[in-house]
N, C-alpha and C positions, 0 to 999 in steps of 0.2 A: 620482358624479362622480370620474374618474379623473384624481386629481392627477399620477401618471408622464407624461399624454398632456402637459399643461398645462406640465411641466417639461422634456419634451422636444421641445416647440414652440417655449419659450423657447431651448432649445440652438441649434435651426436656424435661430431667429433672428436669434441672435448669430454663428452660424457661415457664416451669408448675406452677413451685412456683412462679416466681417474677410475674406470670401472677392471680394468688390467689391474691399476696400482694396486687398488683396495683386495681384488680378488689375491694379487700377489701378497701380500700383508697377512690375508688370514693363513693362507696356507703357511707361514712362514708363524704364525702366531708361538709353537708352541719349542720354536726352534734354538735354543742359547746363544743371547749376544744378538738375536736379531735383531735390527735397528728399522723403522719402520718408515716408507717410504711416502711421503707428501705431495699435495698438488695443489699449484699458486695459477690465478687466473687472469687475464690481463680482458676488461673490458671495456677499456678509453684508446684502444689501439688505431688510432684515424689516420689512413692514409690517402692519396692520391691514387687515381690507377682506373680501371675497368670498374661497369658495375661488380661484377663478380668479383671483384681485389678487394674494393671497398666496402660491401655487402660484408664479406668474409671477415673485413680490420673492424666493423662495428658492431659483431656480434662477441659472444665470450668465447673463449679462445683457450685453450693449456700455454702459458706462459714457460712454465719449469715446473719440474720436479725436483725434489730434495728429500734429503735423508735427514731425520730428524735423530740426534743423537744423544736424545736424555738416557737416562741410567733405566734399566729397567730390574725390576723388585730380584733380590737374591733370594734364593733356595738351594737348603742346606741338602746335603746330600752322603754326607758321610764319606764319601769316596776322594782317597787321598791322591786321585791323579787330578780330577773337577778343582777350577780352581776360578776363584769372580776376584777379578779389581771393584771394590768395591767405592774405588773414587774416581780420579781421573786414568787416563792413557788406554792403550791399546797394547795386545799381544802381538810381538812378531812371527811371522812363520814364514818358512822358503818355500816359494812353488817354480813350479818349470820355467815362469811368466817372469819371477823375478819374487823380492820381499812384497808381501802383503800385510795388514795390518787388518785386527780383530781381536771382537769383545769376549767373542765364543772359548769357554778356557775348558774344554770338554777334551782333555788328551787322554791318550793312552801310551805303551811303552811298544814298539816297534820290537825286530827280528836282530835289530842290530842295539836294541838299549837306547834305541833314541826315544826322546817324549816329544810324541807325533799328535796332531788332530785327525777328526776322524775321518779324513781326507789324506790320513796318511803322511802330511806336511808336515816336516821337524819346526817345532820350537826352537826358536833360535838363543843366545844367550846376549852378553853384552859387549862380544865381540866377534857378533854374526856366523855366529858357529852352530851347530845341533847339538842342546846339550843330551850328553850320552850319561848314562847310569848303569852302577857297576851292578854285577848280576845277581845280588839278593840284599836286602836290607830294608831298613822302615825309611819312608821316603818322608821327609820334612821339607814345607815348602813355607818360609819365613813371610811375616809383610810387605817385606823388602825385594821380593822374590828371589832369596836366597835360597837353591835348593841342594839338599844335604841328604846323606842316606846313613839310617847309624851315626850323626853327627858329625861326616866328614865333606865335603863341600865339593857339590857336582858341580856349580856353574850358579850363575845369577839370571833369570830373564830378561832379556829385553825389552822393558816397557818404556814405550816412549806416547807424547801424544803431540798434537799440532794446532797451535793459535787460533790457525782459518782453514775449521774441517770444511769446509768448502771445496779447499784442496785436495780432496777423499773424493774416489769416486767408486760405487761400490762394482764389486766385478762376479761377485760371486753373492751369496745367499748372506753369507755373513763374513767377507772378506772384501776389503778398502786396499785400493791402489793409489798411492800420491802424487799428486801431479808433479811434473817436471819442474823441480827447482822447490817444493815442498820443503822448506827444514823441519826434520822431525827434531822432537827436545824432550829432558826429562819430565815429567810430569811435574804439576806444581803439588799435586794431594797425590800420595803413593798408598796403597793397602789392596794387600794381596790377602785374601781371603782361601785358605784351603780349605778342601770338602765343602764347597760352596759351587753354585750355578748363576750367573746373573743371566734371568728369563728376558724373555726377547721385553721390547718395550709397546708392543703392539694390547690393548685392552678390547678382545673379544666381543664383547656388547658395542661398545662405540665402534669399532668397524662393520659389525653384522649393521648397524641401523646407518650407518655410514652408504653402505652398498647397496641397502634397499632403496633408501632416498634416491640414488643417481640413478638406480635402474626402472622406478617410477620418473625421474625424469626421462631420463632415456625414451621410457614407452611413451613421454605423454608429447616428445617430439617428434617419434616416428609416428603417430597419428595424425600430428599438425601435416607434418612432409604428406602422408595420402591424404590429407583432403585438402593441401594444397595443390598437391600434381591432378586430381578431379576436378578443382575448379579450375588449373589449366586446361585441362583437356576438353571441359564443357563449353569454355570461352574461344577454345579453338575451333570448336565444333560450330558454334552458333553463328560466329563470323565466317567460315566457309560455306553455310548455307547460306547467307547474308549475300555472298558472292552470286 
């Protein structure tokens, strides 16, 4: 049994995911509020078991993945529906699935005066309602995310955020589900930026040379893998002629 094959299977299988993650990341690079997805490697993992068990626990491994959720650069945009927290917390929206939670402040005004994402999900306010706006006016949308049209008061957003975004698990491109028993809370830094965009947090160069790195690995363990399965199959070969 050829433990190099067994640990360099485990390579390319670890080097297959962080290669999904990173490909997922660029694609998403130029997306609002994207938060950009990470991979931790575990290679002290020893355990007991078959060759092939233990082969597999002392090679590097995908451990987890995580979402890393630092703030990524704002961009101004003029557009008074675009809207960036520019410190802490998350936006609410309703979806069929339930309240989700997002950085993405890219609304628009719906058929019925709701301020929707562009996914068509109402914003919710801060008593889990859709805030509706009346049918013409200059829309004001305070720090506090007080929003007002002509100076009269549509509703507030719901911005909350949570201790151990841990607790966030992402469901969507840039939408956060909390785990069961998650307390969300008001944010400790509040600033609500109108006509503003906060850009995804993903930097283009560092993931381009990110993806190439693991995919020269990648190749340089599918090569080890054929001329390790040739020198099995030479050693196979030579000992049944030996017979």
């Amino acid at each position: 049994m050829n433990h190099g094959l067994y640990i360099a299977a485990a390579g390319l299988k670890s080097r297959s995911q962080t290669l999904e993650v990173a490909a997922n990341n660029m694609a998403n690079a130029s997306v609002a509020g994207y938060k950009r997805d990470m991979v931790f490697y575990n290679i002290f993992n020893r355990v007991e078991g078959s060759p092939l068990e233990r082969a597999l626990a002392d090679s590097v491994v995908v451990e987890e993945a995580s979402t890393d959720f630092s703030a990524g650069p704002l961009q101004r945009t003029d557009n008074p529906l675009d809207l960036a927290l520019a410190a802490d917390g998350f936006f609410a929206v309703q979806t069929e699935q339930g309240v989700r939670y997002t950085r993405n402040g890219q609304f628009t005004i719906d058929s019925d005066r709701r301020l929707v994402n562009q996914m068509g999900q109402p914003l919710l306010n801060d008593n889990d309602r859709p805030i509706v706006l009346p049918p013409q006016g200059q829309i004001q949308v305070g720090s506090r995310g007080d929003v007002s049209v002509d100076g009269v008061l549509a509703g507030r957003i719901q911005i909350v955020d949570f201790a151990d975004k841990s607790q966030l698990t992402k469901t969507g491109g840039v939408l956060f589900q909390a785990a069961e028993g998650a307390e969300a809370q008001p944010p400790q830094n509040l600033s609500v930026k109108q006509g503003f965009l906060e850009r995804s947090n993903v930097n283009p160069v560092d993931g381009l040379a990110d993806a190439l790195h693991n995919m020269r690995t990648f190749e340089m363990l599918a090569r080890a893998m054929r001329m390790m399965s040739r020198d099995v199959d030479q050693k196979a070969i030579n000992e049944i002629a030996r017979v």
